[in-house]
N, C-alpha and C positions, 0 to 999 in steps of 0.2 A: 481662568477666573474662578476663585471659589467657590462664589454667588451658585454657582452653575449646580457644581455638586451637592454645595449645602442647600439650596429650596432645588432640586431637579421634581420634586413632584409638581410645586407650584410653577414652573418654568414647563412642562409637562403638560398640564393643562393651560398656559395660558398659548402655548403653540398651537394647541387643539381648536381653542376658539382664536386664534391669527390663518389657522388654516379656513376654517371653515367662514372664515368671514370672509378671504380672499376670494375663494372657491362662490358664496353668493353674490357677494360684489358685480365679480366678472358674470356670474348668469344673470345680474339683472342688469347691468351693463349691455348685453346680449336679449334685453328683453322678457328672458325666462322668470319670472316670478311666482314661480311654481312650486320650485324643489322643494325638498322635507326634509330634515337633518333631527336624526334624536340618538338618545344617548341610552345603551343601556343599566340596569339598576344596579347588576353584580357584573362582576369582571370574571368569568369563566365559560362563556360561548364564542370566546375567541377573535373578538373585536371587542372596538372601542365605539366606534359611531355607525350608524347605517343613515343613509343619504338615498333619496327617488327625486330622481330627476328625468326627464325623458324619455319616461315608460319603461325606465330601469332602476333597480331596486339592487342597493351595495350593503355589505357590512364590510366595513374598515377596520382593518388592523392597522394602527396608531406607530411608525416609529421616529425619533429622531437622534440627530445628533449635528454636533459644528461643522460648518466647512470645514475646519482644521484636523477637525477630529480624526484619528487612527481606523475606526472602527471601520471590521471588515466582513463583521455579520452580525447577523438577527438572528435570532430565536421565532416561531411563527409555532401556534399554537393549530395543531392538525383540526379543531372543530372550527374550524373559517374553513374547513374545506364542506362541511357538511352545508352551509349554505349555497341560496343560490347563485350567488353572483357576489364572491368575496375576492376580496384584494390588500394589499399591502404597499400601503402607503410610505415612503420611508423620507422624512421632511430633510435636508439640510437647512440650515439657519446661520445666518452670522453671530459668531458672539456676541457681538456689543449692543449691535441694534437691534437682534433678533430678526431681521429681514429675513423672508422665507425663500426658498428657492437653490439649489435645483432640486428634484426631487428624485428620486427612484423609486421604480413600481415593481412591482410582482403581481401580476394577475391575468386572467384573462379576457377575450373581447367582451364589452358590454353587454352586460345579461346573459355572460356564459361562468360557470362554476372555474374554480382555483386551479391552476395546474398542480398535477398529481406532486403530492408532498413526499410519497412512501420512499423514492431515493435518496431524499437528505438526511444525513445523521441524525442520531439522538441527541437531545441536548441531555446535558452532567449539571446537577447544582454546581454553582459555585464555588458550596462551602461543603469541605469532605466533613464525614463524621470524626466521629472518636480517633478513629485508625487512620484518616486520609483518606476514605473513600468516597468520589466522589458517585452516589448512585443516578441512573438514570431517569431522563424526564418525557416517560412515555407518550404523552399527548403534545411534547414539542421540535420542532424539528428545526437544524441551524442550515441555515442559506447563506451562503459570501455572498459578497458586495456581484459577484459576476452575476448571480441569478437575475439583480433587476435590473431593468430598462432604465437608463438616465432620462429625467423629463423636464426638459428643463425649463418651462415656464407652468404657471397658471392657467394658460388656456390651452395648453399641451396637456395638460395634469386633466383638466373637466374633458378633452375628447376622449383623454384614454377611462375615464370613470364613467360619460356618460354615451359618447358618441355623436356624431354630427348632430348636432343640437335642432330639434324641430321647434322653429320660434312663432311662435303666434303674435300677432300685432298685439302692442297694448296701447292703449290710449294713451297713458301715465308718460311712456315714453317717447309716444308721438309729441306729446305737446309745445306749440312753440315755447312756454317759459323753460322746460326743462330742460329743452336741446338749447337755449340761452346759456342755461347754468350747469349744464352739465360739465364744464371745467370747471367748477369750484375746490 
């Protein structure tokens, strides 16, 4: 679909917020109304979002592409390694509908730092210079599709992000109207 490629920035961020809505849903679903999701200002620390959710604290690296898609790596920017609990989130989506799911991961247990980046390749622009050269891209490193973990639901995705969820009761969701309407 063209759509795809001509807005992929607008398509880009709107998976962003289909993810992160998914991902609250299911925690408040779960009780958790807690978590914290922000975004930050410049795009050069090597994520896209950071999320705290049960006494663990992520910064996300953002990828996607189509079920159908060919693609058989990512690029991962080595400063997600400098944090403390960074990972790589990698969305499949349906074309049409944009439905999210499966997912693959790259990272480590909850509130543990990135596995060590230093054996994956250099990633190359692109676009060569003048001559064809394509020079290298020091601070990024390419991973195949083998490095991550298939994940294949939403509530598989929040254990591997956050870990057995510690749920405190909440009133909101105790209440008989809710647990009424809770299939709307």
């Amino acid at each position: 679909m063209a759509v795809h490629s001509e807005h992929s920035s607008y398509r880009e961020r709107l998976l962003e917020h289909l993810l992160i809505g998914e991902i609250l849903r299911y925690l408040w679903r779960q009780g958790v109304t807690t978590a914290e999701c922000l975004r930050p200002e410049v795009d050069s620390g090597g994520y896209d979002l950071v999320m705290a959710c049960n006494r663990v604290l992520l910064h996300i690296q953002l990828k996607s592409s189509h079920r159908g898609a060919a693609t058989a790596k990512q690029t991962v920017n080595i400063r997600l390694a400098e944090k403390p609990s960074g990972c790589v989130v990698w969305v499949k989506f349906d074309e049409g509908t944009l439905a999210l799911g499966p997912f693959l991961w790259f990272g480590g247990s909850p509130g543990e730092p990135l596995p060590e980046l230093g054996s994956f390749p250099l990633a190359r622009h692109t676009k060569g210079n003048a001559l064809g050269f394509k020079a290298a891209r020091p601070n990024l490193r390419v991973l195949k599709r083998a490095a991550f973990e298939k994940v294949a639901s939403v509530p598989e995705l929040v254990e591997r992000l956050f870990g057995t969820l510690t749920i405190v009761p909440n009133a909101l969701m105790a209440s008989p109207v809710n647990r009424r309407n809770a299939e709307f």
